[in-house]
Backbone bond lengths (Angstrom), bond angles and torsions (degrees), N, CA, C in turn:
res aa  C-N    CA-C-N  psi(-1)  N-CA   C-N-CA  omega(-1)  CA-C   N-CA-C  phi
1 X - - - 1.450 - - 1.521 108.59 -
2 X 1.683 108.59 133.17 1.734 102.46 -179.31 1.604 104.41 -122.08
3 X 1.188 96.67 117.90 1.705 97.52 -176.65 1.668 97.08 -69.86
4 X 1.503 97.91 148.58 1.228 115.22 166.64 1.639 124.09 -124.98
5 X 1.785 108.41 128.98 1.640 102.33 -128.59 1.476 91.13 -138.85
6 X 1.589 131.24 104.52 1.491 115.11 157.39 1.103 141.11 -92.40
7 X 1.516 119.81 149.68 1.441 106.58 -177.77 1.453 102.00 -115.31
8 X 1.231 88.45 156.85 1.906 102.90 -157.44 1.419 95.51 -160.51
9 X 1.246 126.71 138.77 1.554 154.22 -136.58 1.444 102.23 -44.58
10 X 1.945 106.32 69.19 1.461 119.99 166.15 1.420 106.57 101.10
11 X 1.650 121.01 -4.45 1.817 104.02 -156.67 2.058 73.02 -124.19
12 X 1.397 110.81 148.30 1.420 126.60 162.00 1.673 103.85 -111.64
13 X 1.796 96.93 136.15 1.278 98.69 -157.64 1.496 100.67 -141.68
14 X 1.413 120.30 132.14 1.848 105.25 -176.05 1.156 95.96 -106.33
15 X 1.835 90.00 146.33 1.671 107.80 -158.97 1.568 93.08 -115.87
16 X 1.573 109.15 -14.08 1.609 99.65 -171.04 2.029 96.70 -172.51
17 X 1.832 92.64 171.97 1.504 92.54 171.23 1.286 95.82 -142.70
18 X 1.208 96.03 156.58 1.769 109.96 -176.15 1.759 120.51 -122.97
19 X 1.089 102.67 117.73 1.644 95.94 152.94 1.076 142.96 -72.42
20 X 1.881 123.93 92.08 1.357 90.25 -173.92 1.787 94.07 105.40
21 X 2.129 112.22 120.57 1.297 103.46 157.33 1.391 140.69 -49.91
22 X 1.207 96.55 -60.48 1.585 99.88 164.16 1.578 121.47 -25.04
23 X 1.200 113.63 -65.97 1.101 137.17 -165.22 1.915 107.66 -66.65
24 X 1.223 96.28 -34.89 1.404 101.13 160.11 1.736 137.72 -65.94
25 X 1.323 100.81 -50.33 1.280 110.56 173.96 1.320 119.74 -79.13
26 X 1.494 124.87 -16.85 1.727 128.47 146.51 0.913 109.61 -43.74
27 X 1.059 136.66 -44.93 1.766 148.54 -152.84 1.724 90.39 -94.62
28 X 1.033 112.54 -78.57 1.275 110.52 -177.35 1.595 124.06 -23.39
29 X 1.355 105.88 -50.30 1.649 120.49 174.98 1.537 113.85 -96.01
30 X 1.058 116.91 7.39 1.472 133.32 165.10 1.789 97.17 -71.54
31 X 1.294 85.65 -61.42 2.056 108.88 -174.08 1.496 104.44 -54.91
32 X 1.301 116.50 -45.21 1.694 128.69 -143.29 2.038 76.58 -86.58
33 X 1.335 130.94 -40.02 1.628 138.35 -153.02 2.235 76.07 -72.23
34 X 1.161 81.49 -57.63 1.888 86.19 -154.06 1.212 118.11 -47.82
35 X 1.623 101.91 -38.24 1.691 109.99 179.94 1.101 114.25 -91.27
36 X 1.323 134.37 18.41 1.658 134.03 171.96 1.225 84.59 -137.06
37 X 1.356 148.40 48.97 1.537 131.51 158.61 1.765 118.88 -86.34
38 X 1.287 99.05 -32.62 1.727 132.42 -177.20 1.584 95.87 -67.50
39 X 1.529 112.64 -57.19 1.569 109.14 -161.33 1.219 90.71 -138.68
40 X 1.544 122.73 144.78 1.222 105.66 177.33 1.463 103.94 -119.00
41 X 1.508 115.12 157.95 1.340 117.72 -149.13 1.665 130.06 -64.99
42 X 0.954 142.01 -154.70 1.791 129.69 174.47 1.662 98.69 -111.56
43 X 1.901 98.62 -51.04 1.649 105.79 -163.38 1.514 80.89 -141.78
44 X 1.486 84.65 170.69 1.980 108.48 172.59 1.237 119.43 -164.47
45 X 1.509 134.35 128.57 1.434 132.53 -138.66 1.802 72.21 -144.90
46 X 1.650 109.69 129.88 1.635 120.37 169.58 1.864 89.50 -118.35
47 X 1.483 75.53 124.39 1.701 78.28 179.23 1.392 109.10 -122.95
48 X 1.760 111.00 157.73 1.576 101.40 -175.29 1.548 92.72 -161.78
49 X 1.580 110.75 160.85 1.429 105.16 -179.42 1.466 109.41 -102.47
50 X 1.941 106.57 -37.79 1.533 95.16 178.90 1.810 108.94 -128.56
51 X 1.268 124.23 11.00 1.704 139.46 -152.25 1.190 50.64 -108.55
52 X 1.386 121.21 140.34 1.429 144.32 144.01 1.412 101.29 -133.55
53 X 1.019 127.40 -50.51 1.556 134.29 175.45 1.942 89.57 -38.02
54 X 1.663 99.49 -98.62 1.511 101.45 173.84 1.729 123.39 -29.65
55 X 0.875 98.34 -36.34 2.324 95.61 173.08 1.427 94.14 -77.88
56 X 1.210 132.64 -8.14 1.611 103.65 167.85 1.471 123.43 -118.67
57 X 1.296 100.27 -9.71 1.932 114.00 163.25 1.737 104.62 -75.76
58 X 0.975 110.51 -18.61 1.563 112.74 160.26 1.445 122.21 -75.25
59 X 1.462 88.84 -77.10 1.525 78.66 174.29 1.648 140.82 -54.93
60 X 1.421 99.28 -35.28 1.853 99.29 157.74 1.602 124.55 -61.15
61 X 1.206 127.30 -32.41 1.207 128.02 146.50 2.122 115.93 -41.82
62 X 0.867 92.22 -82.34 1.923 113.80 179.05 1.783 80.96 -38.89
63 X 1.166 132.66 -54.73 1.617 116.72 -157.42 1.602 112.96 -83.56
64 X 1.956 109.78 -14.36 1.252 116.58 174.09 1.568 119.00 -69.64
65 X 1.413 100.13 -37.35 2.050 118.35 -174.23 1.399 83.68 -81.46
66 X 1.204 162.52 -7.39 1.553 131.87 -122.98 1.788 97.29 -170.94
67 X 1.235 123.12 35.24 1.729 100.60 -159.34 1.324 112.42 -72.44
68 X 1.422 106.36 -25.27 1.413 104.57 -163.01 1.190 105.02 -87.55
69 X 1.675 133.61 -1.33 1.688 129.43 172.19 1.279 106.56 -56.25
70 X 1.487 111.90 173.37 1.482 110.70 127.79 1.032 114.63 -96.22
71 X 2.006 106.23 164.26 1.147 95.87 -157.02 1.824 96.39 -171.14
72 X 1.107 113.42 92.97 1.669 128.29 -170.30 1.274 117.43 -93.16
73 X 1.060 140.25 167.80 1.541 150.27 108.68 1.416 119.61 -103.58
74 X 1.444 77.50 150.65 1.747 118.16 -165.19 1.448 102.53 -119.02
75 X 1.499 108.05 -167.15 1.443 135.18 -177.09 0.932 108.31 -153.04
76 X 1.414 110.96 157.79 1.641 119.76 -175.19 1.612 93.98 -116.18
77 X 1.424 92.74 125.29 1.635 116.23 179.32 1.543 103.66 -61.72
78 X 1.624 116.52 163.09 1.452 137.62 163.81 0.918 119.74 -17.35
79 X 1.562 153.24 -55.02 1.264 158.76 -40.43 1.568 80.96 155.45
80 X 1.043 119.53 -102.97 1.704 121.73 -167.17 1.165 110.71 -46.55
81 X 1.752 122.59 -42.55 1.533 128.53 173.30 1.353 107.67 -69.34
82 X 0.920 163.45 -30.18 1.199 154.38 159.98 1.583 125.71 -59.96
83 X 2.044 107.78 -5.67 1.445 96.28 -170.51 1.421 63.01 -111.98
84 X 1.491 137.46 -68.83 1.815 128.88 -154.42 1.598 112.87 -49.97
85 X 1.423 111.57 -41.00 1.093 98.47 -176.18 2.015 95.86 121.97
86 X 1.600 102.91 155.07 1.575 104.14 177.67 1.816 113.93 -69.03
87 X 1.319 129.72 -19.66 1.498 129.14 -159.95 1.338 93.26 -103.30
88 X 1.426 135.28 19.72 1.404 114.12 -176.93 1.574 111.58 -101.55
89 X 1.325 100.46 142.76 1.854 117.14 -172.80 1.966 95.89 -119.09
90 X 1.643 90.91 137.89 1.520 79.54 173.32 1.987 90.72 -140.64
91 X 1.379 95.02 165.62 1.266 93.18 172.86 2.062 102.50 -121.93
92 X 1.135 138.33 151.12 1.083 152.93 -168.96 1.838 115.86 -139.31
93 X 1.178 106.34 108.77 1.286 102.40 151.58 1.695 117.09 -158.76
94 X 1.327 101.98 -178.66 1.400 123.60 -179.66 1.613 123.29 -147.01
């Protein structure tokens, strides 16, 4: 089971649960489609500590809808990976 968890100005909040990666990161960009439908975003950073495979089937997706953003991946440092855990994917923007 992969909780699915936003953070929003300081409070972490679960928006969903998943069976299954796959099944997670649908959901995830299900979420990421809904909440940028209104405005669409400036930048977007997919971050991951060890899904590297998955942080880049994302992000080539995110760079196909999106060319003209910017649009990175990152990693989640020591400190954050050690409280989320190694399988966590996040998506970020503004």
């Amino acid at each position: 089971m992969y909780p699915l968890v936003e953070l929003k100005e300081g409070s972490i909040d679960l928006f969903g649960k998943a069976l299954g990666l796959k099944n997670a990161i649908d959901k995830m960009l299900d979420y990421f489609y809904e909440k940028t439908k209104k405005s669409k975003p400036q930048a977007i950073s997919v971050i991951s500590a060890t899904l590297k495979k998955e942080q880049d089937d994302i992000f080539n997706k995110l760079k196909e809808e999106f060319p003209d953003l910017y649009i990175v991946k990152s990693v989640f440092g020591s400190v954050i990976g050690a409280h989320i855990g190694k399988e966590c994917l996040a998506i970020l923007w503004f």
